[in-house]
C-alpha positions as protocol buffer text, in pm:
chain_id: "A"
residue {
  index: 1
  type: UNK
  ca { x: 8828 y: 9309 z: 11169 }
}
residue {
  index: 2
  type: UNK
  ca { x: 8792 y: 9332 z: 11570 }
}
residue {
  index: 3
  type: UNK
  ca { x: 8772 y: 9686 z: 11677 }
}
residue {
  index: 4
  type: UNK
  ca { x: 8910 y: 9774 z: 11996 }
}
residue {
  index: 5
  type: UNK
  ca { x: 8680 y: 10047 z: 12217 }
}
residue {
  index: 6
  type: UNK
  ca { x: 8541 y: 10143 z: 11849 }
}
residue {
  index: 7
  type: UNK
  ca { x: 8886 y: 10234 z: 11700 }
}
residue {
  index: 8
  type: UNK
  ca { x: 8996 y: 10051 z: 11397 }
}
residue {
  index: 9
  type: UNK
  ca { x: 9378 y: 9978 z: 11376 }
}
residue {
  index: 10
  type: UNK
  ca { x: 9494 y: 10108 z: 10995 }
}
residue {
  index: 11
  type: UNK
  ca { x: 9736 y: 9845 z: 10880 }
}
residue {
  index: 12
  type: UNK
  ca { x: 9988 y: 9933 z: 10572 }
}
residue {
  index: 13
  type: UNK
  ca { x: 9969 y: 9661 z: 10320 }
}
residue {
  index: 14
  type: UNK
  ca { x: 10194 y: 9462 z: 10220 }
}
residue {
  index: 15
  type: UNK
  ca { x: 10292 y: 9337 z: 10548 }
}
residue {
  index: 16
  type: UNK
  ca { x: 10436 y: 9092 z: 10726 }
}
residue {
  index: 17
  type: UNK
  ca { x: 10158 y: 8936 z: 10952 }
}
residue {
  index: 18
  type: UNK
  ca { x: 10207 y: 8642 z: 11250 }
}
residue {
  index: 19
  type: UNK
  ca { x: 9996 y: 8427 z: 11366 }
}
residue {
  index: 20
  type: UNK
  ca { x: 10044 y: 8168 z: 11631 }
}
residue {
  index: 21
  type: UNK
  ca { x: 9936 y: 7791 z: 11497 }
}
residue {
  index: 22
  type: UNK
  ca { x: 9869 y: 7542 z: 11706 }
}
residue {
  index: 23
  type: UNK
  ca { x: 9875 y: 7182 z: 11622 }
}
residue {
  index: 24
  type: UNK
  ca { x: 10026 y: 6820 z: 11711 }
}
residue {
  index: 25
  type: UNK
  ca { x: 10313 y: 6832 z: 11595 }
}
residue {
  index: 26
  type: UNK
  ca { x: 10520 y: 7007 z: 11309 }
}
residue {
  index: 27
  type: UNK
  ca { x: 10498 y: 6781 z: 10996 }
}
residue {
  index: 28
  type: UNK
  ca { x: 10111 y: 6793 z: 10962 }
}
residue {
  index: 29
  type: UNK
  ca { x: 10127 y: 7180 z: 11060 }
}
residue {
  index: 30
  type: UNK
  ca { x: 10380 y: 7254 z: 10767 }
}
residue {
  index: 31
  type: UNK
  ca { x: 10157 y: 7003 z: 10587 }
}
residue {
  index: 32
  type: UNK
  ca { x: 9851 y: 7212 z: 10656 }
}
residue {
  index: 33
  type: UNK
  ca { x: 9983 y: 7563 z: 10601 }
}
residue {
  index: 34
  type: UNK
  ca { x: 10153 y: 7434 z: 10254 }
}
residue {
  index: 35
  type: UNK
  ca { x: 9796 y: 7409 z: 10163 }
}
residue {
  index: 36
  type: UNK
  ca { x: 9676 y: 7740 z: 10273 }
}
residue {
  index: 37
  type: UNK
  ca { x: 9953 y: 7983 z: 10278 }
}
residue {
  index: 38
  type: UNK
  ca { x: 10022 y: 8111 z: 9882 }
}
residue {
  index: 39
  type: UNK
  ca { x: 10361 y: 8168 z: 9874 }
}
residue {
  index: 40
  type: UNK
  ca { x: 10646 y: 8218 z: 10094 }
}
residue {
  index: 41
  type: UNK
  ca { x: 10630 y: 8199 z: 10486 }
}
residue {
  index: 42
  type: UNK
  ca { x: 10845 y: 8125 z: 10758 }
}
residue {
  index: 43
  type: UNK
  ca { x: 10719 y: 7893 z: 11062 }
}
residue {
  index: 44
  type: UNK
  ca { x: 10931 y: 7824 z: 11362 }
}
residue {
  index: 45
  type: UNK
  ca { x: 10851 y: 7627 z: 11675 }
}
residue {
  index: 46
  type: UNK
  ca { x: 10709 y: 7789 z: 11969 }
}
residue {
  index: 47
  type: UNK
  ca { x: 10582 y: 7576 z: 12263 }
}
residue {
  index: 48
  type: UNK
  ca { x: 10490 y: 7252 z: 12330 }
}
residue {
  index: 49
  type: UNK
  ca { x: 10167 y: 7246 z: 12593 }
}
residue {
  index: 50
  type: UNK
  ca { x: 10260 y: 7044 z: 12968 }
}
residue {
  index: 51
  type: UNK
  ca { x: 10150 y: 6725 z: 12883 }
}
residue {
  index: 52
  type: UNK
  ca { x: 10309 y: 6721 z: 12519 }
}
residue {
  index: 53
  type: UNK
  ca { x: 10004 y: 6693 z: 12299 }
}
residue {
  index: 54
  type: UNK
  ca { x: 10039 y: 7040 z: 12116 }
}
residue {
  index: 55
  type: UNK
  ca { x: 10297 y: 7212 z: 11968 }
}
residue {
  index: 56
  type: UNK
  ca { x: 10241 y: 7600 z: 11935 }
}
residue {
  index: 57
  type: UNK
  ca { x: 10444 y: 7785 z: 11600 }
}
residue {
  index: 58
  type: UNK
  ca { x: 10506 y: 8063 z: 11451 }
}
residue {
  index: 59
  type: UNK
  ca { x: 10399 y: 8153 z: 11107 }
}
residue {
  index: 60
  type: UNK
  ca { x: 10499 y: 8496 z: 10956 }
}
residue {
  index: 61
  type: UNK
  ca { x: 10323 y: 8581 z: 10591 }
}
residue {
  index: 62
  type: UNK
  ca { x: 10350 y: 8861 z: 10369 }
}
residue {
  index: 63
  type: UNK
  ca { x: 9985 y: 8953 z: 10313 }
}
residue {
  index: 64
  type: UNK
  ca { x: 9830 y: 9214 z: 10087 }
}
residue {
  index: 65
  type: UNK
  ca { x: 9503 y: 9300 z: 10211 }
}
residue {
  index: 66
  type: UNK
  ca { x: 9273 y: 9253 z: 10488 }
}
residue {
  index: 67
  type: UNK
  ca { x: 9112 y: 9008 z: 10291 }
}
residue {
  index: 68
  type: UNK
  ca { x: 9410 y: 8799 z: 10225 }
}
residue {
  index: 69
  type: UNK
  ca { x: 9501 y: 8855 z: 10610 }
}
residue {
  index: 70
  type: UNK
  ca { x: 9131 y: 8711 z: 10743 }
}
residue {
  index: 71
  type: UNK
  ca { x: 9111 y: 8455 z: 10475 }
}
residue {
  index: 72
  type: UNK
  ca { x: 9426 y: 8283 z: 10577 }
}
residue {
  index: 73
  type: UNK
  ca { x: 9295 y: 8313 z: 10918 }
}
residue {
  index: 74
  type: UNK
  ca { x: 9016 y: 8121 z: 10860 }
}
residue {
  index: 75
  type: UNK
  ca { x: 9102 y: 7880 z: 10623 }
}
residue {
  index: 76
  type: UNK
  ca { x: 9394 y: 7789 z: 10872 }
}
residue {
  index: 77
  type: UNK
  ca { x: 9150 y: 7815 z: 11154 }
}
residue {
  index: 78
  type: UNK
  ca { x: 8898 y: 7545 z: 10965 }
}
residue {
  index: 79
  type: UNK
  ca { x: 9202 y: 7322 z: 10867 }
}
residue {
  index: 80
  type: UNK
  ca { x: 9188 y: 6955 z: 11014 }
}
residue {
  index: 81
  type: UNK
  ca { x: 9503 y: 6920 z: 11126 }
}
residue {
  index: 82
  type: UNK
  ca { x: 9532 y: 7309 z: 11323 }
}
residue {
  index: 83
  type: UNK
  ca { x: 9375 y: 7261 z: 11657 }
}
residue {
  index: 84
  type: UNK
  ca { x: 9405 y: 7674 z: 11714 }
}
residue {
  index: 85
  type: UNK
  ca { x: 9494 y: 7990 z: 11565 }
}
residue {
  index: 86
  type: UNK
  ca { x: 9538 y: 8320 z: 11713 }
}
């Protein structure tokens, strides 16, 4: 976890977590978090960048742990079709 000026944020798990996805366009990001996300989640359309070649979303997740919440992170991050995650 990323510590801000040495504090470390306590987070109360379960919880809902978001994370902004960014992709080219919605099928192969629902595609792509279908594969990663266990469960339930809800992802919405964001933004679409100037030119039109990425589409930003939404995706809200219950997670229950810090490992669960970095994993998804990752695995998201690492996934072919995600061009970003933040």
């Amino acid at each position: 976890m990323i510590r801000l000026n040495n504090f470390m944020p306590h987070i109360e798990y379960p919880t809902e977590w978001k994370y902004s996805v960014i992709g080219y366009d919605y099928e192969r990001v629902r595609r792509a978090v279908e594969e990663v996300v266990p469960g339930e989640f809800s992802l919405k359309f964001s933004n679409m960048s100037s030119q039109g070649t990425y589409q930003s979303f939404l995706l809200v997740v219950t997670v229950e742990s810090e490992e669960m919440r970095e994993s998804l992170f990752y695995s998201l991050k690492r996934h072919k079709d995600i061009f970003h995650v933040l």
